[in-house]
C-alpha positions in Angstrom: -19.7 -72.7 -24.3 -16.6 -71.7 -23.0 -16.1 -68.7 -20.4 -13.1 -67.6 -18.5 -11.3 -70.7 -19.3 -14.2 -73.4 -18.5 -16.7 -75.9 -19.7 -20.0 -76.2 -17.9 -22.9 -78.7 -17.7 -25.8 -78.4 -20.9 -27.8 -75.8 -17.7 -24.8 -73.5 -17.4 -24.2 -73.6 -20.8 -27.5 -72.1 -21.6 -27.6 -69.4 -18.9 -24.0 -68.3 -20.6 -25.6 -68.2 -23.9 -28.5 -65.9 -22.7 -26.0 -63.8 -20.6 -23.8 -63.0 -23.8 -27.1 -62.8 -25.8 -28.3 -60.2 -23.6 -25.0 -58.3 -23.7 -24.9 -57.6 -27.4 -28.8 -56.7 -27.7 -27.9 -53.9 -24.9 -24.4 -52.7 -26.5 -26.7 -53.1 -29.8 -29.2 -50.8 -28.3 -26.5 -48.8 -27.6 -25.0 -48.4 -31.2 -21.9 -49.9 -29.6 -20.4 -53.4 -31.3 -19.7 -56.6 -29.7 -16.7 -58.2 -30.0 -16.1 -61.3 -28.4 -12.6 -62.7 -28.0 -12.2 -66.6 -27.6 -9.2 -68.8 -27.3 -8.9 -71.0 -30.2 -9.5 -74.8 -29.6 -6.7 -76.8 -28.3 -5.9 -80.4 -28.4 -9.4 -81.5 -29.5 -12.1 -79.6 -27.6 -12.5 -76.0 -27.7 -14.2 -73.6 -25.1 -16.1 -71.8 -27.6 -17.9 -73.9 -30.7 -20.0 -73.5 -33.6 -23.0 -74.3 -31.9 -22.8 -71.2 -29.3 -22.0 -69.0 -32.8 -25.0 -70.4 -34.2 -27.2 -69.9 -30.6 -25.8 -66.7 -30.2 -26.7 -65.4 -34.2 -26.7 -61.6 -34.8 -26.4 -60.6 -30.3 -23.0 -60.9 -31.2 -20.9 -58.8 -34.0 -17.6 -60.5 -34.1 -15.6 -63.7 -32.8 -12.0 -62.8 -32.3 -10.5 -66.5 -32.3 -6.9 -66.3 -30.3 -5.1 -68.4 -33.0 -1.7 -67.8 -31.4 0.0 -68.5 -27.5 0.2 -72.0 -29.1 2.5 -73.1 -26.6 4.2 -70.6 -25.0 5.6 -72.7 -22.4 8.0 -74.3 -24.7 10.0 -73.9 -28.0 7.7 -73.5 -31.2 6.0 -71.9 -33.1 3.4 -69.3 -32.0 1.0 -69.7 -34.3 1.2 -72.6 -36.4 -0.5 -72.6 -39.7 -2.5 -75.8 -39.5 -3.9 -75.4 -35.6 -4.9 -72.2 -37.2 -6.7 -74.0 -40.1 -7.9 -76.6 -37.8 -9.4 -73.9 -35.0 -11.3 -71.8 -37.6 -12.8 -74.6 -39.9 -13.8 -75.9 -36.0 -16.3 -72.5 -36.0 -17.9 -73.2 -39.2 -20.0 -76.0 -39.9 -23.4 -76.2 -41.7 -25.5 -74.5 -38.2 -22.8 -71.6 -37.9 -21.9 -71.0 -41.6 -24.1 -68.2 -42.3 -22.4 -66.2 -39.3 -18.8 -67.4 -40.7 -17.9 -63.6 -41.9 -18.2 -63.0 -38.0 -14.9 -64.9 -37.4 -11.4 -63.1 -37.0 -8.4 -65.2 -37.5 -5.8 -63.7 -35.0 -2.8 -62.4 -36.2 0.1 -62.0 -33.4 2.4 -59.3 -34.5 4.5 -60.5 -31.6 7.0 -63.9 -31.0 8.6 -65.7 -28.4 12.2 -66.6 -27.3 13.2 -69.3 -25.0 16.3 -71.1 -23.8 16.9 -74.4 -25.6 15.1 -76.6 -22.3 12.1 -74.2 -23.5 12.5 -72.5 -20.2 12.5 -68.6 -19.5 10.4 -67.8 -22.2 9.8 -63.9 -23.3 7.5 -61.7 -25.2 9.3 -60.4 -27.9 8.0 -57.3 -29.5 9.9 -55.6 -33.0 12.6 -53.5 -31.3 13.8 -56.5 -29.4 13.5 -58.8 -32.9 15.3 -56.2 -34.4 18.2 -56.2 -32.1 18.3 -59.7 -32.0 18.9 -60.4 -36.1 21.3 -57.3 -35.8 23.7 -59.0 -32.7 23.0 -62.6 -33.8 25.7 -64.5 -37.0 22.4 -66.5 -37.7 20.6 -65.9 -40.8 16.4 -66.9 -40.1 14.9 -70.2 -40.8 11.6 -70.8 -42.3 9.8 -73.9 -40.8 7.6 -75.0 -43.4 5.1 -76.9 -41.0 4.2 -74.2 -38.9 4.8 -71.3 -41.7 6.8 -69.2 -39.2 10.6 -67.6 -39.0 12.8 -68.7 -36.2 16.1 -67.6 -35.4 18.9 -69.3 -33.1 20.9 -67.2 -31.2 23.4 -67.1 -28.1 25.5 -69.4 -29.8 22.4 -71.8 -30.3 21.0 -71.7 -26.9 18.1 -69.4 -27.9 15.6 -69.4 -30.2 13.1 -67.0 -31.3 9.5 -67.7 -33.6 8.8 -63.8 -34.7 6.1 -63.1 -37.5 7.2 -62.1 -41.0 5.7 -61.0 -44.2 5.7 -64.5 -45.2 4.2 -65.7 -41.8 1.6 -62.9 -42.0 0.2 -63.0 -45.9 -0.3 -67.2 -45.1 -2.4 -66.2 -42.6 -4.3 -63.6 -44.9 -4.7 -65.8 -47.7 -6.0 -68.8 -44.8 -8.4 -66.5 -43.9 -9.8 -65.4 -47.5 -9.9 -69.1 -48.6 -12.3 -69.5 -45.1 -14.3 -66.3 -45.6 -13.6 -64.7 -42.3 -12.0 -62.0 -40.9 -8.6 -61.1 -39.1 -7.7 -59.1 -36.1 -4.3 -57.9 -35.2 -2.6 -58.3 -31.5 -1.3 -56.1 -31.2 -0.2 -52.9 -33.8 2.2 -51.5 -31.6 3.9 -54.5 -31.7 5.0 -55.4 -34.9 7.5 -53.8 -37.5 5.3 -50.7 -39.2 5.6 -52.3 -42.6 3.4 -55.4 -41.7 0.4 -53.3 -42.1 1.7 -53.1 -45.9 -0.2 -56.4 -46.2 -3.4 -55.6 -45.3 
């Protein structure tokens, strides 16, 4: 099971298991809900798998799965459809299936500009989106692998991956067709209207 960032041997493991075990059945006790954010797997192995959903069974109320910070260190897309497909179907096999409606996709309702060497990257929140489409001559481009909007700008030396309605009712209707959840990050972030979606 994955914690902070790492892997440990089968002992570990299990003493991580019991810690978060014993988390929820307190914040249970407490009427309180436990949410536990993961990041989503990454090129093959993930920190957090359907066996520790399965171990961990009701102790723990929710799995919010990071499905976006793809790559942040380089330009692309920030959440790209099929990683997204690929990191939630991960979570549900035939052991962890019956706590599948515990699993939130992660929605970013932020993007990501970089220089064209994928260097200097920035957060980019709506007001800044905004003021980008308004200064920049280029129109947005949809890139149909990744289902996300990306705009050139500076002459071609930027580019920015910012979530649409397009980017964000493909992620909805992912998550429908998998029978979990979604959780946003973060509201303040987006354009207002996204939430028309939901």
């Amino acid at each position: 099971m994955g914690y902070m960032g790492m892997r440990g041997n089968e002992e570990q493991e299990d003493h991580l298991i019991h810690l978060f075990s014993e988390i929820g059945k307190i914040l249970h006790k407490l009427k309180l809900t436990f949410i536990m954010v993961q990041p989503a797997e990454r090129g093959g192995s993930g920190l957090f798998t359907a066996k520790d959903i399965a171990r961990l069974g009701d102790d723990v109320d929710y799995y919010s799965l990071m499905t976006y910070d793809f790559a942040p260190n380089r330009v692309g897309p920030n959440s790209p459809l099929p990683w997204v497909e690929k990191a939630i179907s991960s979570l549900i096999t035939p052991e962890s299936r019956k706590y599948s409606h515990k699993i939130m996709l992660g929605i970013p309702f932020y993007g990501y500009t970089w220089d064209e060497q994928g260097k200097n990257a920035e957060a980019v929140l709506a007001t800044t989106f905004f003021d980008l489409v308004k200064q920049s001559k280029s129109t947005l481009t949809w890139d149909e692998k990744s289902h996300e909007h990306f705009l050139k700008y500076d002459g071609g030396q930027r580019t920015v991956y910012y979530p649409t309605l397009q980017f964000i009712a493909d992620r909805l209707k992912l998550a429908e067709e998998l029978g979990v959840g979604v959780c946003v990050w973060e509201s303040g972030q987006g354009f207002d209207y996204f939430w028309d979606l939901f």
